[in-house]
Structures are given as structure tokens and as C-alpha cells.
N, C-alpha and C positions, 0 to 999 in steps of 0.2 A: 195197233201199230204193226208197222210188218216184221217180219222175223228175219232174225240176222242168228249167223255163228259167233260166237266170241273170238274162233280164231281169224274170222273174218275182220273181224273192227280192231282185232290185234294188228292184222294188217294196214289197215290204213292207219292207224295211231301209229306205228312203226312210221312208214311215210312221213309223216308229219315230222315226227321227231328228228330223225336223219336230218331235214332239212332245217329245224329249228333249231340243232344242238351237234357242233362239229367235234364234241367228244363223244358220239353214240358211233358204236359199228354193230355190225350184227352178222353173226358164224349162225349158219345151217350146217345138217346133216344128209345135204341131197333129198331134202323135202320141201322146197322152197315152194314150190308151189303146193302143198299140200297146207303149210303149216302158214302160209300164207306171205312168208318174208319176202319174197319176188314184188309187195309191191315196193318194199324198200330199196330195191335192187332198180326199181323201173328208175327212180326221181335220183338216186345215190351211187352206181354201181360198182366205185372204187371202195365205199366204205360196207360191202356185203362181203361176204366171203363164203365158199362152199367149201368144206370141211369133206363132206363126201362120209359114205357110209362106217365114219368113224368116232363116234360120239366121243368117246374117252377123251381124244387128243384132243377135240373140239372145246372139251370144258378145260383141258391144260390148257389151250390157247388162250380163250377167255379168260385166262387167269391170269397170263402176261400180259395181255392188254390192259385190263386192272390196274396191276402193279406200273405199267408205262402211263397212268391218270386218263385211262380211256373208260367208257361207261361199253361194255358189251352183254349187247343180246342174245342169249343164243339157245338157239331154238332144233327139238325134234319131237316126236310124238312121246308122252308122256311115259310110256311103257321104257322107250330106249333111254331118253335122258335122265331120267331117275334109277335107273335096271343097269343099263352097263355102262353108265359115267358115274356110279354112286362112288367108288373109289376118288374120283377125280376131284368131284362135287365135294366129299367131305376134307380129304387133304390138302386140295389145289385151292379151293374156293373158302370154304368155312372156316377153316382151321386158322387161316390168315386172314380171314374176314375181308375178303377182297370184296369187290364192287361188282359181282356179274350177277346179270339177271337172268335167270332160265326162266323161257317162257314155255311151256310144254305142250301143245293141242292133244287132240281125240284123246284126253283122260277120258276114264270111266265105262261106266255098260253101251252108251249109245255111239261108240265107233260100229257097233252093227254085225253085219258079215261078217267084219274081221277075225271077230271073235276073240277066245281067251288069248291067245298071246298078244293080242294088241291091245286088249281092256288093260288100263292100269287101275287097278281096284287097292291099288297097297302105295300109291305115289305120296300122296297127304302125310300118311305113317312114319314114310323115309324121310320126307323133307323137312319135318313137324319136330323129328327126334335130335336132329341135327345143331347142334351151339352156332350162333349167330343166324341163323337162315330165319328167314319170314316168308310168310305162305300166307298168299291171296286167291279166292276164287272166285270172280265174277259172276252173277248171275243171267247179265244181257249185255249185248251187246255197247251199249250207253255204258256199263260200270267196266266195262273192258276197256274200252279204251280212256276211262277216266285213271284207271289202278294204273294198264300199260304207261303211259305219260308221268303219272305221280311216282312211281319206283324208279325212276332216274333220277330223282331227289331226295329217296330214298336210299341213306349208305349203307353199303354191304351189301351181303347174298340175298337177293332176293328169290321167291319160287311164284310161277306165275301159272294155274292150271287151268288150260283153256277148253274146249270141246270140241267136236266136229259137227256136231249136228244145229240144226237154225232154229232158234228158239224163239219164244215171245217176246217183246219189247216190255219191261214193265216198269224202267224207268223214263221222265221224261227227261229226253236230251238238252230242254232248254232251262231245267231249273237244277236237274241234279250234279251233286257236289258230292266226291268222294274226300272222308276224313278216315284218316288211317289208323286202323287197329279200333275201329267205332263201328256195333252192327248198329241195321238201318231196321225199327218198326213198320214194316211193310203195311201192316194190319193191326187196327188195338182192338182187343178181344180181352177175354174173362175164362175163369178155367184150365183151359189148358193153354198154352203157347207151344208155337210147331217151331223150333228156332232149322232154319235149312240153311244151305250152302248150293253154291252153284242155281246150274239147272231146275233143282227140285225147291226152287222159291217158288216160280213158276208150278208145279206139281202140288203147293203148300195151300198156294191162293186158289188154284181152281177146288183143292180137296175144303177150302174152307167154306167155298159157296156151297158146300154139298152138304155141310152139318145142320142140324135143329139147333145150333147155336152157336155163337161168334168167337172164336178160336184169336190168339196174338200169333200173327209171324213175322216174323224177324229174320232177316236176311244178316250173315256173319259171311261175309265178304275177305273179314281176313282173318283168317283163321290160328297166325302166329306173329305177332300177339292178339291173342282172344279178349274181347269186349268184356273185361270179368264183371265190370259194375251194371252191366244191362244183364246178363246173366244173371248177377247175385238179385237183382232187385226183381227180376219176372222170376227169378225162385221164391221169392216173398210175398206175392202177388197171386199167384196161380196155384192151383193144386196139383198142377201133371205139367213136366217141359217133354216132348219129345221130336228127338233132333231126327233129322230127313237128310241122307245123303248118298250121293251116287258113288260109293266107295265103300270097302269092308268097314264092319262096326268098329273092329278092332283099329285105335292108332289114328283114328280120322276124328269129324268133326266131334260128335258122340263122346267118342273121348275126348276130346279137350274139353267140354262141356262137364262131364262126369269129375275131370279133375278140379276144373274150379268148383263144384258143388260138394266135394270131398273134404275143403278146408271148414265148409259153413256149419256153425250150427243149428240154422234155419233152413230146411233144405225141404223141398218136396221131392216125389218120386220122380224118376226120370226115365224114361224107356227108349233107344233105340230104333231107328229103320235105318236101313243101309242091307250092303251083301251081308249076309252071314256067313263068313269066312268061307268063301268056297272062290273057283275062278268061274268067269265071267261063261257064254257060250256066243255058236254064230245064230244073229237072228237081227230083226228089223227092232231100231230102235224102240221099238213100238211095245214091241213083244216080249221083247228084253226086260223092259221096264214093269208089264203086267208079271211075267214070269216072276221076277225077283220080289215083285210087291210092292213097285218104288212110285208105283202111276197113283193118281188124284186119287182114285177109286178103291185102290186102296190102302191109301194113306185114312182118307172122310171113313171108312170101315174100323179101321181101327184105334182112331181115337174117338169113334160113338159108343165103340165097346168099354172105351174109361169111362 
């Protein structure tokens, strides 16, 4: 199927919404076309709003409109909404449990060129740590804009981490159904299970065709609250889990994984991929992903070595 961004189909499910739900607005940070809110903006124009290069006050807004019974979206690149509205996000938003949804684009290593200051490799950590917040990451663009639409009926703070880059299709848009705080078996296998997040589901399935034998992966989509009973049960099952994700080990999917396997007393080993706590650099999606270790090739390398 062809390849879409997730901040892409954020966009058009935004559209949609607007016009299905006259309690949705949606605050940018003068990235509207970047992050893709412009198409909300085309079909709604009174209910968009440009905040301008100032995330802080943008998440204070979102937090009035909240409290005034409005559902708002509000969107910048992953690195600034999480990095300099974290103030905002944990007093204005969390603390009062209000109803805004940050949806965040080009998380991760494959913003590219931009490089380390605009890789958000530590977003999951912040938003994960947070009382009341929930944190979802889509894998294609089909579970984007499934999650986008479902966290409007989802109450409270929501965190929505999207990507910039166009990825694989690997759900089909006419049967799948997203359930909240439930990972999806992508693949039944034996041995080890690759459990990923985002992007690197995609990275999970192509490294599983690459094994002398059939790997489980599993797609954790939303990552607060974590799927504890598919977790607990593929620790039961499997002799090795390890987690794949486009973000520091530390604080991210990995760990939330490590935590629920912490309570068990049935537990297999679990190992790690993601950054190893370092910042991101400039380069082609591509390269980024080989450099760090996060590509198919060598994911299928190192769990042949378990």
C-alpha cells in the first residue's frame, strides 16, 4: 500500500473532525503547514487558531478552552511542545486534568537534516511521567488517524506523537479498529517477541522476514496506559521480549515494558533497542536509522545473536 506520514492522515482526520464535532478547535504554533493543521484550517477557519512562535502560551490557551467545554488540538513539532511548554503541559493541563490534546509531529531520529535540536528522542519520557496524561503512537498512517478521532472521546490530556517521514501502510483501512490501551499482534511467532512502537513496527516485520525463524510483534500503540496483560502473557510465552523504538531507552517504550515485567514473577529477559541516551545528529532518514541500529538489518542481527 502506498506510504503515508502519520502527520499526514493527522491532518486529514483533523478535517474531518472540525467538521463532525463543533466542540474541537485547534491552536498551532506557526507550523500549520508543517504539522499539517492547515487542512483543518481549509474546511473550519474560525475554529484554527495561530498561536505563533509561542508554544507556552499556546498550551495556556488550550487549557482555557478546556475548561470553557471545548475539545482543543494543539499542535507543534515534538521537540518544542513537549521542551518549552512542559511547564504549561504539566500545570495548565495535567494537574487539572483538563481535556487538551497535544498532537506533536517529526518526533524522533527521522526528522533527518534537522537534526539534534529538532529530534525529540526524550518526548515519551516527559509525557509518560506526567499524572493523568496518556501517550499514543501510531504506527501508519490508517492507526493515525484511527487514535487522532478516538482521543476526542478520550477525557483528559491526551499526547499524540506523530512523525514526519512517509512510512509503510501496514494496517488495512477497511477492517482496522483501534481499542484503546490494547497492543495489536502484528505477527504470531515463538521465541522471542520484538514488542515496537511507532515507525519501527514497520522495521520489526521487515527484520522478522529476515530471521531463520518466526519472531511475535506486536504493535503498543499506546503506550500510557500499557497493554500489561499482552505483555504479561508474551513474557510467559516467549524466551526473550525486545522492545524497538525510535526514542532514548531511557523513559520510553522499554521502559514501560521493563516496569510491568518488574512486578512479575514469571518473567523472561528483556533487552532493549532504541537511542542509547545520546542526541540525535543531521542526516537522511535513512542513515540515521542504520547509524543508531534502529533499521530491519539490524534489528533481524541482533535478535539471531539471542
Amino acid at each position: 500500500m502506498a506510504k503515508e506520514a502519520t502527520r499526514a492522515a493527522y491532518g486529514k482526520a483533523l478535517a474531518e473532525l472540525v467538521q463532525e464535532n463543533e466542540n474541537v478547535v485547534v491552536l498551532d504554533a506557526d507550523l500549520a503547514g508543517s504539522t499539517k493543521t492547515a487542512e483543518a484550517k481549509k474546511v473550519c477557519p474560525e475554529r484554527h487558531f495561530d498561536m505563533g512562535i509561542a508554544e507556552g502560551n499556546m498550551m495556556a490557551v488550550a487549557a482555557g478552552m478546556a475548561a470553557s467545554h471545548k475539545i482543543p488540538y494543539a499542535s507543534a513539532f515534538a521537540v518544542f511542545a513537549t521542551g518549552r511548554a512542559y511547564d504549561q503541559i504539566r500545570n495548565s493541563i495535567c494537574y487539572p486534568n483538563l481535556n487538551v490534546k497535544v498532537c506533536a509531529t517529526h518526533a524522533g531520529l527521522t526528522v533527518g537534516e534537522d537534526g539534534a535540536s529538532h529530534q525529540s528522542l526524550e518526548d515519551i519520557a516527559l509525557m509518560r511521567a506526567l499524572p493523568n496524561m496518556k501517550v499514543f503512537q501510531p504506527c501508519d498512517g490508517v492507526e493515525a488517524r484511527a487514535i487522532v478521532k478516538a482521543v476526542a472521546d478520550i477525557d483528559g490530556p491526551c499526547y499524540v506523537r506523530l512523525g514526519r517521514l512517509a512510512v509503510d501502510t501496514v494496517n488495512d483501512p477497511d477492517t482496522y479498529k483501534y481499542e484503546f490501551g490494547k497492543g495489536i499482534v502484528m505477527k504470531k511467532g515463538a521465541k522471542v517477541a520484538i514488542i515496537a512502537t511507532g515507525m519501527m513496527v514497520q522495521e520489526a516485520l521487515k527484520a522478522a522476514e529476515q530471521l531463520d525463524f518466526d519472531p511475535t510483534v506486536i504493535n503498543i500503540n499506546t503506550i500510557k496506559p500499557i497493554d500489561k496483560d499482552l505483555i504479561i502473557e508474551t513474557a510467559k510465552t516467549h524466551d526473550a521480549i525486545v522492545t524497538v523504538e525510535e526514542h532514548n531507552v531511557i523513559g520510553g517504550l522499554g521502559g514501560a515494558v521493563a516496569e510491568v515485567l518488574a512486578d512479575q514473577k514469571e518473567r523472561c529477559p528483556q533487552y532493549m533497542m532504541g537511542v542509547k541516551d545520546e542526541f540525535g545528529q543531521s542526516g537522511t532518514p535513512a542513515a540515521l536509522l542504520d547509524a543508531y541500529g534502529l533499521d530491519a538489518a539490524h534489528i533481524a542481527e541482533f535478535i539471531q545473536k539471542l
